[in-house]
C-alpha positions in Angstrom: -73.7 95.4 -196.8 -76.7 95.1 -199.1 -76.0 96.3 -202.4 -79.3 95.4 -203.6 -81.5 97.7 -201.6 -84.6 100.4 -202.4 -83.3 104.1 -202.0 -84.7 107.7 -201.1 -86.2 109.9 -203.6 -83.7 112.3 -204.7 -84.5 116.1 -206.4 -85.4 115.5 -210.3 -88.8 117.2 -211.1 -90.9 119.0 -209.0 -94.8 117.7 -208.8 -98.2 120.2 -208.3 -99.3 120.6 -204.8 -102.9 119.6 -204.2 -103.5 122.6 -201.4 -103.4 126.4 -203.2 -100.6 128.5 -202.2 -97.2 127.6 -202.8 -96.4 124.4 -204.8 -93.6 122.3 -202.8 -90.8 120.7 -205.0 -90.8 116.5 -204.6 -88.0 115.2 -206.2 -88.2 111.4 -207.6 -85.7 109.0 -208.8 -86.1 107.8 -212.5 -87.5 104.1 -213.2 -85.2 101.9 -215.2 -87.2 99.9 -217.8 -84.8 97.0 -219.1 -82.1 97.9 -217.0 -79.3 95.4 -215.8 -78.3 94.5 -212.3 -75.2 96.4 -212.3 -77.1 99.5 -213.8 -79.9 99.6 -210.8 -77.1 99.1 -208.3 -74.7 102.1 -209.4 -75.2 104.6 -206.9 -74.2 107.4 -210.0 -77.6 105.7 -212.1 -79.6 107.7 -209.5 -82.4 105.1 -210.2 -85.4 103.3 -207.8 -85.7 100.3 -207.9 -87.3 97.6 -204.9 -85.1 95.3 -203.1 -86.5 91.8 -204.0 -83.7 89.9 -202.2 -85.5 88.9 -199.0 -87.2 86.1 -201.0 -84.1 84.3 -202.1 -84.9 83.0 -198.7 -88.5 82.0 -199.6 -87.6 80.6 -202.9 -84.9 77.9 -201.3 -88.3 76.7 -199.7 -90.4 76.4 -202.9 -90.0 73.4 -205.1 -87.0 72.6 -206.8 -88.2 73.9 -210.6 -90.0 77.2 -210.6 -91.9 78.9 -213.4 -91.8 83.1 -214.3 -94.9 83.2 -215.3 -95.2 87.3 -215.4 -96.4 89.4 -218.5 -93.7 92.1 -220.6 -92.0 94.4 -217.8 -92.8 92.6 -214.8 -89.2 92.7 -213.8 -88.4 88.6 -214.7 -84.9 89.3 -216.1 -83.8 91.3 -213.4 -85.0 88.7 -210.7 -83.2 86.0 -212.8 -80.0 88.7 -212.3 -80.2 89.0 -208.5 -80.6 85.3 -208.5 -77.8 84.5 -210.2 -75.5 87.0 -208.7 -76.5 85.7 -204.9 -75.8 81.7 -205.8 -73.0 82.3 -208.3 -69.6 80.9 -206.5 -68.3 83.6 -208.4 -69.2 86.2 -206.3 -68.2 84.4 -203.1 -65.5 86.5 -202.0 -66.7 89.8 -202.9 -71.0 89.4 -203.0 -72.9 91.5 -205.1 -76.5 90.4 -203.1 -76.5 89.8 -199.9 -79.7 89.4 -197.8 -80.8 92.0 -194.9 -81.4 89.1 -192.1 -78.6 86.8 -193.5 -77.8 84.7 -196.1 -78.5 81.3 -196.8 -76.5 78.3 -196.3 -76.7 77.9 -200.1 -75.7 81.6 -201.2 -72.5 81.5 -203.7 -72.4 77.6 -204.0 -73.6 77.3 -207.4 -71.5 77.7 -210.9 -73.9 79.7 -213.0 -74.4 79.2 -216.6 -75.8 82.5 -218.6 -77.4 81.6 -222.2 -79.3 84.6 -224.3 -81.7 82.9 -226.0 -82.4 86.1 -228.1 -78.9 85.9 -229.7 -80.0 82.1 -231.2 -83.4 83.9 -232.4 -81.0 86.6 -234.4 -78.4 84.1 -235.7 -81.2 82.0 -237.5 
């Protein structure tokens, strides 16, 4: 199954009808600013969020060192997440990201190493 997928609005706030008469109710799901993997996938987080994963498949066809080059909220960290949950051997027997048409040949092969950069920043 894909557990990294877009989802239906669900009821949270109503918005104003254009036409006059009666306004109808549309209910949206909240946007996650700075939200983790695991957060955007919980189906309780009632959150949107767009399923990216189709280009894992692209990105094993783009040159070996790739650059994020993407201004503040551009959604960077939470690509690097998917990315690492999909390759990480980690997650072989139970996958986290899983692509629609298929996974690749290189999906959970890889031992990922995480380093937060912004921890170094704070300790200095």
């Amino acid at each position: 199954t894909d557990h990294f997928s877009s989802t239906a609005p669900t009821p949270t706030a109503p918005m104003p009808s254009a036409a006059p008469g009666p306004t109808a109710a549309v209910h949206l799901k909240h946007v996650f600013l700075g939200a983790s993997l695991t957060e955007m996938t919980d189906p309780a987080a009632n959150v949107f969020h767009v399923d990216k994963s189709t280009f894992l498949r692209t990105l094993e066809g783009t040159a070996p060192i790739i650059a994020l080059l993407r201004p503040q909220r551009w959604g960077k960290s939470i690509w690097l997440q998917m990315v690492s949950a999909y390759y990480d051997v980690a997650n072989k027997h139970k996958p986290v990201v899983t692509i629609p048409s298929g996974n690749t040949p290189r999906a959970h092969s890889f031992s990922i190493l995480k380093f937060d950069l912004a921890e170094v920043a704070r300790a200095l």
